[in-house]
Structure formats: C-alpha cells, structure tokens
Backbone as CSV, one residue per row, in Angstrom:
resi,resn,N_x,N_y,N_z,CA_x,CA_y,CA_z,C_x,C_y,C_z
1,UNK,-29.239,-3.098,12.785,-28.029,-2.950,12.020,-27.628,-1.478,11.971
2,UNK,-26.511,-0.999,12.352,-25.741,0.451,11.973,-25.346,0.340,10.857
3,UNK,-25.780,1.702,9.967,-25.427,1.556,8.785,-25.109,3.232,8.979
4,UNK,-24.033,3.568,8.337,-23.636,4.964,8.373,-22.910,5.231,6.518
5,UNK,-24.023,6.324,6.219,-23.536,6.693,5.127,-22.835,7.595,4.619
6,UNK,-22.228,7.516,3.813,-20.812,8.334,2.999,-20.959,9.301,1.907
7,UNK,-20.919,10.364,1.587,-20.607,11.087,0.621,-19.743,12.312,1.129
8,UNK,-19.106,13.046,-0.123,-18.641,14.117,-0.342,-18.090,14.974,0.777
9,UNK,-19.491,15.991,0.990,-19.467,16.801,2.476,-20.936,16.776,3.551
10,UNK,-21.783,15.563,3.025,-22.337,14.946,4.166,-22.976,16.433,4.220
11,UNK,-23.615,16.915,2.886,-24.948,17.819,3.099,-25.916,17.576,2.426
12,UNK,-25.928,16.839,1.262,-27.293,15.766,0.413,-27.406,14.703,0.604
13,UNK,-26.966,14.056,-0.258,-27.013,12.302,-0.517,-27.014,11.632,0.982
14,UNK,-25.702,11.739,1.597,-25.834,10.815,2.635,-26.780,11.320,3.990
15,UNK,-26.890,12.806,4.007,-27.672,13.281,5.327,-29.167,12.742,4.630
16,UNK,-29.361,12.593,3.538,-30.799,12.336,3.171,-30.932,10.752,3.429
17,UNK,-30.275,9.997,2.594,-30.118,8.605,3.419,-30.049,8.557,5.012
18,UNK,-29.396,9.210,5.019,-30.062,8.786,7.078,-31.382,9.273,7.570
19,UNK,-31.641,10.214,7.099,-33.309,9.875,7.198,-33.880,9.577,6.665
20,UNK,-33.804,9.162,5.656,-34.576,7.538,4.614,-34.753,6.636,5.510
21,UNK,-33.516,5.747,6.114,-33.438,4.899,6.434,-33.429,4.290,8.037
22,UNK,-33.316,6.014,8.640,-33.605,5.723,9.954,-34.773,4.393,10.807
23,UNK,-35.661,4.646,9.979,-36.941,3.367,10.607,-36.622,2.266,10.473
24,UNK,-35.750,2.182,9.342,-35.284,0.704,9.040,-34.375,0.134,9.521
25,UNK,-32.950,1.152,9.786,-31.645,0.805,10.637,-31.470,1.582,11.350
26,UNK,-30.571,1.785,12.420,-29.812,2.919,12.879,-28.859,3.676,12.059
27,UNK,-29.303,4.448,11.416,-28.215,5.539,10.847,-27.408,6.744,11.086
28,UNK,-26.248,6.591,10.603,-25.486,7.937,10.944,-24.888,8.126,9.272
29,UNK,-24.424,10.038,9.202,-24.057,9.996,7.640,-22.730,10.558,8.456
30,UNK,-21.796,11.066,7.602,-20.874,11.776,7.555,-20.046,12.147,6.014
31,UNK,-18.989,12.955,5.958,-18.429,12.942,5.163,-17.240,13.230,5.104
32,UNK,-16.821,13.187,3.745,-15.157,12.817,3.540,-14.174,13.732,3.881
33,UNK,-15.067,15.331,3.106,-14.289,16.370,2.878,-14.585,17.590,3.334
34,UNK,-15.386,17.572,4.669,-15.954,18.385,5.506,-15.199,19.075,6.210
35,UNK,-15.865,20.233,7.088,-15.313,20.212,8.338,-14.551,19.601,9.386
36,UNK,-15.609,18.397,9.144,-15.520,17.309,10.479,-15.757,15.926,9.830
37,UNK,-14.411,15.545,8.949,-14.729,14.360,8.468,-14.890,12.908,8.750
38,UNK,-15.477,12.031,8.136,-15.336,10.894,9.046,-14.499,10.263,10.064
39,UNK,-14.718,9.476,10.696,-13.918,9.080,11.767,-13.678,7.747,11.936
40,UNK,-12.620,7.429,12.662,-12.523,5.877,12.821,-13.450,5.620,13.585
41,UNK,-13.912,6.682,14.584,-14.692,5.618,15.625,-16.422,5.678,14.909
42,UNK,-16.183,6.351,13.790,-17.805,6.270,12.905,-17.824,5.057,12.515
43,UNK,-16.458,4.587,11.673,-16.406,3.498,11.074,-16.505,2.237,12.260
44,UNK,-16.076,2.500,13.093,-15.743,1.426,13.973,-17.601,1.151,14.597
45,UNK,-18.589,2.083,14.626,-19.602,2.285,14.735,-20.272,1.002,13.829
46,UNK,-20.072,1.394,12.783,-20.976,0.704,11.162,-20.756,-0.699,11.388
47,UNK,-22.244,-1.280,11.346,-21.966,-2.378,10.519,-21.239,-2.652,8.981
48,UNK,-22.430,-1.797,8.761,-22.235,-1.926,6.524,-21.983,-0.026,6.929
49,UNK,-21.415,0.498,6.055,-20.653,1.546,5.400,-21.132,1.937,4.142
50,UNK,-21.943,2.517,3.530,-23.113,2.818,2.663,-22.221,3.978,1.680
51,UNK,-21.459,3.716,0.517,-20.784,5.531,0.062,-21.742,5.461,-1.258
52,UNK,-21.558,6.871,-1.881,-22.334,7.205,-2.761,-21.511,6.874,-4.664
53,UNK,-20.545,6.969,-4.156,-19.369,6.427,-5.218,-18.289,5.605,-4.891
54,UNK,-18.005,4.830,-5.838,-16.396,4.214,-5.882,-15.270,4.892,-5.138
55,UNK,-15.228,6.326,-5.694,-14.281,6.951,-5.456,-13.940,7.465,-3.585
56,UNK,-15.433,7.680,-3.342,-15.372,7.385,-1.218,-14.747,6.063,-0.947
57,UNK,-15.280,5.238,-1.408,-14.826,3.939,-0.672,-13.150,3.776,-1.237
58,UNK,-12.519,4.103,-2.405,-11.191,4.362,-2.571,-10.554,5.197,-1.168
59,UNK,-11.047,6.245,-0.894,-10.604,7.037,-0.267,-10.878,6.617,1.167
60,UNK,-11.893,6.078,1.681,-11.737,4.937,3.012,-10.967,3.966,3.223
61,UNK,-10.211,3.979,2.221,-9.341,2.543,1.878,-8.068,3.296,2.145
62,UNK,-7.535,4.592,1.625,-6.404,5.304,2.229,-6.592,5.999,3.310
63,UNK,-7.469,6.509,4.197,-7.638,7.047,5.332,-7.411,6.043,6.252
64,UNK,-7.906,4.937,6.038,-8.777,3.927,7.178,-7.976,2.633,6.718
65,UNK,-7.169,2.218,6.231,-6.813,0.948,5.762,-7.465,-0.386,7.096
66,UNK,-6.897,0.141,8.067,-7.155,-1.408,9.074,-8.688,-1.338,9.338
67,UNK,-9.338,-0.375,9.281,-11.428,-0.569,9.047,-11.915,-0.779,8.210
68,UNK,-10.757,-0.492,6.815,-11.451,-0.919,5.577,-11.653,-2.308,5.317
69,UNK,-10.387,-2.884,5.854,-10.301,-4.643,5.803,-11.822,-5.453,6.378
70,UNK,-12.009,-4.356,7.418,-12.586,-5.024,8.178,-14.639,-5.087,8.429
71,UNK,-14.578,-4.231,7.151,-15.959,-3.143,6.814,-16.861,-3.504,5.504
72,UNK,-17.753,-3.843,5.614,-18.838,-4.246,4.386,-18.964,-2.494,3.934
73,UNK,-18.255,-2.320,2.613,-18.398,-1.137,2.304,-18.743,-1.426,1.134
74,UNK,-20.346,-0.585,0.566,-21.439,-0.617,-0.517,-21.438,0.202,-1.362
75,UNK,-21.104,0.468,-2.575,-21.363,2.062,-3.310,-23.027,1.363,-4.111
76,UNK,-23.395,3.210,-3.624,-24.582,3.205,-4.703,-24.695,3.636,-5.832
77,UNK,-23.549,4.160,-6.329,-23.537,4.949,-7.422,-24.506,6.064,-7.951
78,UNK,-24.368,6.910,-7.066,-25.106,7.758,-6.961,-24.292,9.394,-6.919
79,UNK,-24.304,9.842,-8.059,-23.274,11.212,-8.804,-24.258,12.130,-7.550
80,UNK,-23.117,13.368,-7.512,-23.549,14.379,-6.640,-24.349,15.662,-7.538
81,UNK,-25.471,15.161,-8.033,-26.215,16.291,-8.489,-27.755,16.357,-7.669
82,UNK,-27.513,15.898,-6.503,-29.064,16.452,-6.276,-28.606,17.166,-4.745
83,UNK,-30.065,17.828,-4.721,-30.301,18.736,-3.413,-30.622,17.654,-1.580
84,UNK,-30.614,18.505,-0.729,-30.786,17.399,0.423,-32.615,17.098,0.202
85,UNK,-33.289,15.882,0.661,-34.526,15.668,0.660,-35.433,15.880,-0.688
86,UNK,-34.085,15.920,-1.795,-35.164,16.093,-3.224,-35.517,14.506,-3.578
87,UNK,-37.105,14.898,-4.136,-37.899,13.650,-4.013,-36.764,12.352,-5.273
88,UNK,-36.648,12.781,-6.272,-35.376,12.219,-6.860,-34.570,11.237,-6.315
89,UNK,-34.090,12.217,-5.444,-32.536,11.334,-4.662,-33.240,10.344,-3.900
90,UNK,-34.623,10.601,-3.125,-35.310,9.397,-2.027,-35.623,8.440,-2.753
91,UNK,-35.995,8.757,-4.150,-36.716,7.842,-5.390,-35.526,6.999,-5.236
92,UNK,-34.235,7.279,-5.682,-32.688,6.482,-5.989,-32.234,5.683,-4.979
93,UNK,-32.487,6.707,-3.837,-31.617,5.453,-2.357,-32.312,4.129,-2.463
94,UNK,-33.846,4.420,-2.328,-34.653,3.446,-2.296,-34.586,2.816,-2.754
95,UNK,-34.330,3.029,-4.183,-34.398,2.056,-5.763,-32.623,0.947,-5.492
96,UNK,-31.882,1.682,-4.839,-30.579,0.826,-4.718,-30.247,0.423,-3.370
97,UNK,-30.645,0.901,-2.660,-30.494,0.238,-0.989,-31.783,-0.984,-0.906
98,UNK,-32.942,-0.898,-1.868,-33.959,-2.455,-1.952,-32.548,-3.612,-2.179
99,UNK,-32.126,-2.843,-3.308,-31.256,-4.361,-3.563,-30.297,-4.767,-2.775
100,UNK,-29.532,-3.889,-1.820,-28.608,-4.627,-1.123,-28.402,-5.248,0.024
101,UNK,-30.169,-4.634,0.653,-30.194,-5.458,1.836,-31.062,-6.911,1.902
C-alpha cells in the first residue's frame, strides 16, 4: 500500500511518519507550504493520504479538488509541536495509525 503523508512543511510529523512506517508500507511525506509542495502526481501516487490535521486535508480539498474526490484522506490529529524523530511524536503516529489500518 502507498501511503504518503501530509503536514505543514514536511520537516517533523510527516518526514517522521515515513520512516515509521516505511517497513510497513511504501511511504512518501510531503508538504503543503514548502518549497516544493505537494503534488498531484504525489497524490495520484497514494493509496490512503495520511495529514496531520483537518485543516491539510481542507486545504487538499482546494488545491486538488478532482484527487480529493478520489483519495482515502486520514487526519491524525496530531498539532505541530514536536521535533523530527522525537520519541513522543513515534509514540503518537503509532498510537493513531494502529487504529486506522
């Protein structure tokens, strides 16, 4: 399964989820408000679409309308206060990506 995850600027939360979860799926992260922000052909990539808030997947929904229709998109609810690879945030993915797959 491709699962490519979503936050902010795709330098904590979601770059840490992709190597969480690499063994388990194929992952890619990106982000919203980067440099180099997501892409259709990321989305077009994903199975499931993994964001860290409501408010990404709002905003995939105005970037992306015809991938959004078409996209299992998941929030974890997961606020942007932690660092990349802090034991915390691995504690959280874990604790909310058990439940959705």
């Amino acid at each position: 399964m491709n699962v490519l995850f979503i936050c902010n600027q795709n330098l904590n939360r979601s770059k840490t989820a992709e190597q969480v979860f690499k063994g388990k799926f194929k992952t890619k992260s990106a982000g919203l408000y980067n440099e180099k922000p997501v892409t259709e052909k990321q989305l077009s990539w994903a199975d499931v679409v993994v964001v860290m808030e409501d408010s990404q997947r709002t905003e995939i929904s105005k970037r992306f309308p015809k991938q959004y229709i078409k996209k299992r998109i998941l929030s974890l609810g997961i606020p942007d206060v932690y660092h990349y690879n802090q034991p915390e945030l691995i504690k959280t993915l874990n604790s909310k990506v058990k439940g959705l797959f």
